[in-house]
KEZA-142520 format. One record per residue: residue number from 1; x, y, z of N, C-alpha, C in turn; residue in one letter. Coordinates in Angstrom, 1 decimal, decimal comma. Example, Ala and Ser with C-alpha at 12.3 -4.5 7.8 and 13.67 -1.06 7.14 Angstrom:
<pts>
<pt num="1" n_px="13,2" n_py="-5,7" n_pz="7,8" ca_px="12,3" ca_py="-4,5" ca_pz="7,8" c_px="13,2" c_py="-3,3" c_pz="7,8" residu="A"/>
<pt num="2" n_px="12,8" n_py="-2,2" n_pz="7,1" ca_px="13,7" ca_py="-1,1" ca_pz="7,1" c_px="12,9" c_py="0,0" c_pz="7,9" residu="S"/>
</pts>
This chain:
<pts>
<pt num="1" n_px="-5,6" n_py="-13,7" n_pz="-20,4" ca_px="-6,0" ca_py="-13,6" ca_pz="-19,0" c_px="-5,6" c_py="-12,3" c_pz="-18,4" residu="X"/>
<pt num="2" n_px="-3,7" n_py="-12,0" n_pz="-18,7" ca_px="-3,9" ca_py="-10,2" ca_pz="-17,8" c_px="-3,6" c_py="-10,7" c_pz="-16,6" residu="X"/>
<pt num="3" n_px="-3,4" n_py="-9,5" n_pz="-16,5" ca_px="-2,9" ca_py="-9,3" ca_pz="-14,4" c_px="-4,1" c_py="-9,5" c_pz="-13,7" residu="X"/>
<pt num="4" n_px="-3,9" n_py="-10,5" n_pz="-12,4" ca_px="-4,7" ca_py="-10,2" ca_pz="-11,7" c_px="-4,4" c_py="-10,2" c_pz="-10,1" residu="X"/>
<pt num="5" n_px="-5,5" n_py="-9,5" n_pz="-9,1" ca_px="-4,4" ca_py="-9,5" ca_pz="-7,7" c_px="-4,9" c_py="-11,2" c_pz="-7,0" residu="X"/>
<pt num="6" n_px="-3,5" n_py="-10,9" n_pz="-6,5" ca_px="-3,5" ca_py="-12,5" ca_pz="-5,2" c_px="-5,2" c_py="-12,8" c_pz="-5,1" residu="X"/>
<pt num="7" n_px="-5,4" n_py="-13,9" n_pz="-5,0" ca_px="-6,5" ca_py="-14,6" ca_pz="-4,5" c_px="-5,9" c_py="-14,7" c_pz="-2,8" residu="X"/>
<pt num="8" n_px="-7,4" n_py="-15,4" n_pz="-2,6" ca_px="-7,0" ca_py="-15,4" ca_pz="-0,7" c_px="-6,6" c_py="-17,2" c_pz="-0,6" residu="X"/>
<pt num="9" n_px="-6,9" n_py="-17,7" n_pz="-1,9" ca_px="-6,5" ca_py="-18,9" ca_pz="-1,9" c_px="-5,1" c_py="-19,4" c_pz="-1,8" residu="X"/>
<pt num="10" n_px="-4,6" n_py="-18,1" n_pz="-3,0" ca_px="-3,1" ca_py="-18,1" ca_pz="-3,3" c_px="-2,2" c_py="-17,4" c_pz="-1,8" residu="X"/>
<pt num="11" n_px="-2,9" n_py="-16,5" n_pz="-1,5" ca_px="-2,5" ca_py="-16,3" ca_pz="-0,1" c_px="-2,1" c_py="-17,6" c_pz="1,0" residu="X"/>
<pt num="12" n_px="-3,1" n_py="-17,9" n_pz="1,1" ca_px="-3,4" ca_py="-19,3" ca_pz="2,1" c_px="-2,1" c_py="-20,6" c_pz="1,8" residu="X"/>
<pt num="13" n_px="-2,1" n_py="-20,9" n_pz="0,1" ca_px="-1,2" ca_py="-21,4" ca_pz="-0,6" c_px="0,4" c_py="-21,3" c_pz="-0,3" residu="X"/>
<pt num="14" n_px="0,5" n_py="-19,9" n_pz="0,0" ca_px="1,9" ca_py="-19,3" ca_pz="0,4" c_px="2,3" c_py="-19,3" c_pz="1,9" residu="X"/>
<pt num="15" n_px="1,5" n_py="-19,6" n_pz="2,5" ca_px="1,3" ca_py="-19,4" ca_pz="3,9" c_px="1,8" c_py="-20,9" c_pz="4,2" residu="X"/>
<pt num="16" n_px="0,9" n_py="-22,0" n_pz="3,9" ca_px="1,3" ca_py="-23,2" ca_pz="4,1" c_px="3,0" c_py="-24,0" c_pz="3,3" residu="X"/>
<pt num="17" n_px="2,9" n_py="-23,4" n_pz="2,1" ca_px="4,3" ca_py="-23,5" ca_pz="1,7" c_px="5,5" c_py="-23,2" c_pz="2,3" residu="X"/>
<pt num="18" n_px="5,5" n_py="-21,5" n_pz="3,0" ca_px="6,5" ca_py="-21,1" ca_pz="3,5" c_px="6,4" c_py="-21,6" c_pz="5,2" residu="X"/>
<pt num="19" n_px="5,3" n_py="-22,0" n_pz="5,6" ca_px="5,7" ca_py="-21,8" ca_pz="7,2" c_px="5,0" c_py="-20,4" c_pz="8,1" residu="X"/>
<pt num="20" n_px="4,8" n_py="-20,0" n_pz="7,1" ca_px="4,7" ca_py="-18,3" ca_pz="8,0" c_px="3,0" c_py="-18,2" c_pz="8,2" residu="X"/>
<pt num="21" n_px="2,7" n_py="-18,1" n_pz="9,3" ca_px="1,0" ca_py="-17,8" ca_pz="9,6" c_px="1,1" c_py="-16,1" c_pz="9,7" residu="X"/>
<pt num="22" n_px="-0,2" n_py="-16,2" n_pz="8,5" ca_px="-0,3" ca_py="-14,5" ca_pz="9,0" c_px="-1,6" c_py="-14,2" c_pz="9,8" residu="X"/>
<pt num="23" n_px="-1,8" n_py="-13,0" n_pz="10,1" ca_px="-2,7" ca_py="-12,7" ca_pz="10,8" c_px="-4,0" c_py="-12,6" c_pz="10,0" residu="X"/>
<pt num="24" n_px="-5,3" n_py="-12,3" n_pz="10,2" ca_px="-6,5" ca_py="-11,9" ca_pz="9,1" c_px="-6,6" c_py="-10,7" c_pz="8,5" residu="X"/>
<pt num="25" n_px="-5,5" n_py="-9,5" n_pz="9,5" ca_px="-5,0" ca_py="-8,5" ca_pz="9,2" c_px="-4,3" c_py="-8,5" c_pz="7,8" residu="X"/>
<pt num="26" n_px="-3,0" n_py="-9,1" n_pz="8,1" ca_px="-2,1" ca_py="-9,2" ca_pz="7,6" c_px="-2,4" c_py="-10,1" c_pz="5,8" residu="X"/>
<pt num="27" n_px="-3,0" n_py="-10,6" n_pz="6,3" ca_px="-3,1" ca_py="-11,6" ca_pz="4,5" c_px="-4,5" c_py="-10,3" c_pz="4,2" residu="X"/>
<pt num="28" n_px="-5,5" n_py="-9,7" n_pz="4,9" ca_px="-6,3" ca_py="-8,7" ca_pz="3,8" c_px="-5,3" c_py="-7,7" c_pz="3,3" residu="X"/>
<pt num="29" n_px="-4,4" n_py="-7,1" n_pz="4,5" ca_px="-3,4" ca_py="-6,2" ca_pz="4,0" c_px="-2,4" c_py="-6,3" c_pz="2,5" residu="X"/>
<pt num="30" n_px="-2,2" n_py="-7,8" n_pz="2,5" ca_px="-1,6" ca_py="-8,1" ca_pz="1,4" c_px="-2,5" c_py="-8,4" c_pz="0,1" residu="X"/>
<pt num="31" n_px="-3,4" n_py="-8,8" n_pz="0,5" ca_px="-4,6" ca_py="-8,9" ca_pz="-0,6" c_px="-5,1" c_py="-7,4" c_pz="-1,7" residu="X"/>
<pt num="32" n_px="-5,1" n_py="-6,1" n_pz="-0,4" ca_px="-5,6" ca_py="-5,4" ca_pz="-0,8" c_px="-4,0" c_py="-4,3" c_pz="-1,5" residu="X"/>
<pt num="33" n_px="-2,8" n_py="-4,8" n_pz="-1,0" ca_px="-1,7" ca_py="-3,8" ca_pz="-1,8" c_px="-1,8" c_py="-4,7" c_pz="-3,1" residu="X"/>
<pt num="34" n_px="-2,2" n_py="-5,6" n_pz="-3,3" ca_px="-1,9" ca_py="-6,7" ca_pz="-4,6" c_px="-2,8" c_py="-5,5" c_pz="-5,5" residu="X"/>
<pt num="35" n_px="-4,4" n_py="-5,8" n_pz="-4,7" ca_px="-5,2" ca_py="-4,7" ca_pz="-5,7" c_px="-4,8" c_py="-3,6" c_pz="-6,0" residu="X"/>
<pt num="36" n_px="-4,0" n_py="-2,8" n_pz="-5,1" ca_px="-3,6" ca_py="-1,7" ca_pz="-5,4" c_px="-2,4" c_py="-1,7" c_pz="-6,3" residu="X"/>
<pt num="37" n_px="-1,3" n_py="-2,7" n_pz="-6,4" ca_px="-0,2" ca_py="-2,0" ca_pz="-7,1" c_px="-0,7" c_py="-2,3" c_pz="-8,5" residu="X"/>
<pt num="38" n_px="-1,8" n_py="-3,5" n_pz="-8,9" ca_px="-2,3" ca_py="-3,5" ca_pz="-10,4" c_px="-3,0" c_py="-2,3" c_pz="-10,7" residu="X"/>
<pt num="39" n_px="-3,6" n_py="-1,8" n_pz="-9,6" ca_px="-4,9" ca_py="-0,5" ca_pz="-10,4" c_px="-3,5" c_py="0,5" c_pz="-10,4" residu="X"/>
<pt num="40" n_px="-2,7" n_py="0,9" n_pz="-9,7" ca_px="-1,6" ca_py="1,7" ca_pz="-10,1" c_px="-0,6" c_py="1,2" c_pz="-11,4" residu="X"/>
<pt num="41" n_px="-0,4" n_py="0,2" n_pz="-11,4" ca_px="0,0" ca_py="-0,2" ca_pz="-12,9" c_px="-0,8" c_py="-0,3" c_pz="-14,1" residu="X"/>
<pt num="42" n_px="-2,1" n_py="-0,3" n_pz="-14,1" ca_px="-2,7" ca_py="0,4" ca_pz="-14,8" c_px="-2,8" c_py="2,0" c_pz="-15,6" residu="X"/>
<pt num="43" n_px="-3,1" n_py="2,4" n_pz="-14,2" ca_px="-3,4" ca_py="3,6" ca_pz="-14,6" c_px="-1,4" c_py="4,3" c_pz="-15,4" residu="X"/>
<pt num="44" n_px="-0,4" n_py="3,6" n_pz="-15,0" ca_px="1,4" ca_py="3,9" ca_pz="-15,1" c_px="1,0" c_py="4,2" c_pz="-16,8" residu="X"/>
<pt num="45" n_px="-0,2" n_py="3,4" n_pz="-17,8" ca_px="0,1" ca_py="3,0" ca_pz="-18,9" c_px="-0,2" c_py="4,2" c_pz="-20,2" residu="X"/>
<pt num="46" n_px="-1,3" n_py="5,3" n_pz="-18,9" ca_px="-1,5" ca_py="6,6" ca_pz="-19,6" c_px="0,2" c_py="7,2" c_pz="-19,4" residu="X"/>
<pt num="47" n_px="-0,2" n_py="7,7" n_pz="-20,7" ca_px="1,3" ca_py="9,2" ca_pz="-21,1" c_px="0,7" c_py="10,2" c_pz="-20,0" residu="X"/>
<pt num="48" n_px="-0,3" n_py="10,3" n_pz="-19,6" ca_px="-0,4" ca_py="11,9" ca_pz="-18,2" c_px="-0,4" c_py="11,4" c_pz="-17,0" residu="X"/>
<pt num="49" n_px="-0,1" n_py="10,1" n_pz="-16,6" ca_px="-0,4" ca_py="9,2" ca_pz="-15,9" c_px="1,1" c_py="10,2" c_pz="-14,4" residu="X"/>
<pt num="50" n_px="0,7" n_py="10,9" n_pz="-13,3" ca_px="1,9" ca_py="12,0" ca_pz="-12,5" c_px="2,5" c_py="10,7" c_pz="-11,7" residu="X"/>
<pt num="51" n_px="3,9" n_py="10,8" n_pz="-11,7" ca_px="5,2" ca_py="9,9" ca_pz="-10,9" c_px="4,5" c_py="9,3" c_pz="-9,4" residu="X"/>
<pt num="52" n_px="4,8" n_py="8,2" n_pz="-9,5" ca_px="3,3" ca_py="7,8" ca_pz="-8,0" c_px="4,5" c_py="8,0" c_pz="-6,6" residu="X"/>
<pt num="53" n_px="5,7" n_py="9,2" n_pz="-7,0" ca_px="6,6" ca_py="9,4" ca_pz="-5,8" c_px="6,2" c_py="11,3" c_pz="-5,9" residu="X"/>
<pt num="54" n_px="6,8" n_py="11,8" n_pz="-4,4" ca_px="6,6" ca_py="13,1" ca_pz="-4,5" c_px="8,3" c_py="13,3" c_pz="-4,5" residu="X"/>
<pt num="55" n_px="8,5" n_py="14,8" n_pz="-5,0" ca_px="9,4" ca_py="15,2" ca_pz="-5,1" c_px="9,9" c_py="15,4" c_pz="-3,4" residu="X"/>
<pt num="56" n_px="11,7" n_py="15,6" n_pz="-3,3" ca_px="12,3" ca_py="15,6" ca_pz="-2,1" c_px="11,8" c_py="16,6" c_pz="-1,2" residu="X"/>
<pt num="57" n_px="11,4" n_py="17,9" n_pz="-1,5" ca_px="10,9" ca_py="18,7" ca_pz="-0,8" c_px="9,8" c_py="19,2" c_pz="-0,4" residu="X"/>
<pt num="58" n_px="8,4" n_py="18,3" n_pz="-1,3" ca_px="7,2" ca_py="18,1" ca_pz="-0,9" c_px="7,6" c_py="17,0" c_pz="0,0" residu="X"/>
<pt num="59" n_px="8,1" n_py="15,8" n_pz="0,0" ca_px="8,1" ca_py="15,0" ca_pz="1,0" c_px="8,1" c_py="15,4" c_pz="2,4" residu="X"/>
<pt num="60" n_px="9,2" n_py="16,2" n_pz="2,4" ca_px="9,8" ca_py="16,9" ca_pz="3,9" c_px="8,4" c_py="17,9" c_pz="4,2" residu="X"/>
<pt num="61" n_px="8,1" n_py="18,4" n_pz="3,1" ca_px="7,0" ca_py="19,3" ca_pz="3,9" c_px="5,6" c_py="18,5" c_pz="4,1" residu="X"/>
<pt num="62" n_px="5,3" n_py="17,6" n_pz="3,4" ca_px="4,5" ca_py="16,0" ca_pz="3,6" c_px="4,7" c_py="16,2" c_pz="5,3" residu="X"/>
<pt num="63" n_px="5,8" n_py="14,8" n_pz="5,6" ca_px="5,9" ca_py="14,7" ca_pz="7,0" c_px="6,2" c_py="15,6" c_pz="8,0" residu="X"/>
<pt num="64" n_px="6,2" n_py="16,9" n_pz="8,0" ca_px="6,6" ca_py="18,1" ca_pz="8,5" c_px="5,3" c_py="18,4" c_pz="9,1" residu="X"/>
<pt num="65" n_px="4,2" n_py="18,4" n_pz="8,1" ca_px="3,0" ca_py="18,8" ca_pz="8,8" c_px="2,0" c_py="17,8" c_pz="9,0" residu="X"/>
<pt num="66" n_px="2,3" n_py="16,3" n_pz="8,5" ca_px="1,8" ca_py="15,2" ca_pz="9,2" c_px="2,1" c_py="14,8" c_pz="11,0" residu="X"/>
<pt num="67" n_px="3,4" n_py="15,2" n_pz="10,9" ca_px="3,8" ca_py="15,3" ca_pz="12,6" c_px="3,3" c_py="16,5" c_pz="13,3" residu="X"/>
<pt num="68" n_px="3,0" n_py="17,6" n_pz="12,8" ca_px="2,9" ca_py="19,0" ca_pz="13,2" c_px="1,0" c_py="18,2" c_pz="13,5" residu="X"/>
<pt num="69" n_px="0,1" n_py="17,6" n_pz="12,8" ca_px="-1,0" ca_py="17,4" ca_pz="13,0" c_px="-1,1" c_py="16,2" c_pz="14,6" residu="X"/>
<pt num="70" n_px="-0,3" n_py="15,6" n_pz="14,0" ca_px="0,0" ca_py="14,3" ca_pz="14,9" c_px="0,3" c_py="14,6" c_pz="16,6" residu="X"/>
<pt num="71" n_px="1,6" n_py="15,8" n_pz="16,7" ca_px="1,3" ca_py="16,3" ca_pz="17,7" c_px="0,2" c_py="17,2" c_pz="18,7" residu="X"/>
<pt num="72" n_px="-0,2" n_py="17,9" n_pz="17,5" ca_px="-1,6" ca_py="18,5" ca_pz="17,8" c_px="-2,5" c_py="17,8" c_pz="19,1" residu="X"/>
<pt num="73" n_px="-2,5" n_py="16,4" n_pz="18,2" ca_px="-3,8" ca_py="15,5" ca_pz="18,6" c_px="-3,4" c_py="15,2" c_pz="19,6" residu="X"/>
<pt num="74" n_px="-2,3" n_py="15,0" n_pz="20,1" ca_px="-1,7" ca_py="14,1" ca_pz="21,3" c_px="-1,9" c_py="15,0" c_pz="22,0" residu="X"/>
<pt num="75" n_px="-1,7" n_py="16,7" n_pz="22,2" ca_px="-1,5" ca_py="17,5" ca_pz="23,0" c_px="-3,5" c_py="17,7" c_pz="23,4" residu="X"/>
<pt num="76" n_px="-4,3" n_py="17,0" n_pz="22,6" ca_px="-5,9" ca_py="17,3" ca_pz="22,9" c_px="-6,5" c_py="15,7" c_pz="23,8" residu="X"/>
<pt num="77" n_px="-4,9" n_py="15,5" n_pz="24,3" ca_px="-5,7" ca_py="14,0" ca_pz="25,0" c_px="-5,9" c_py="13,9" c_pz="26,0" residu="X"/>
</pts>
């Protein structure tokens, strides 16, 4: 059978079990990281397959110019 992601059944399943109502947001949001962390565990299984983290100093420059954009936009409002 193999991995497969959350159903919206199993979703719904977990919702009533635990108590916790989620939103329509919220259970597609989890629906769709399920999809995602399998197609990323997939793809982990190639040998050229690049570390799905960035190094410490791309990071900093990552959110360095995500805020430098982010500002931008607020300053065009």
């Amino acid at each position: 059978m193999g991995s497969v992601p959350l159903t919206h059944s199993e979703i719904e399943s977990w919702q009533n079990n635990s108590g916790v109502e989620l939103t329509s947001w919220e259970a597609e949001m989890i629906r769709k990281l399920s999809v995602d962390y399998l197609s990323e565990s997939q793809k982990a299984i190639r040998p050229d397959c690049p570390a799905p983290w960035r190094g410490a100093e791309l990071s900093r420059k990552f959110i360095a110019g995500d805020m430098k954009s982010t500002i931008r936009g607020l300053t065009e409002l």
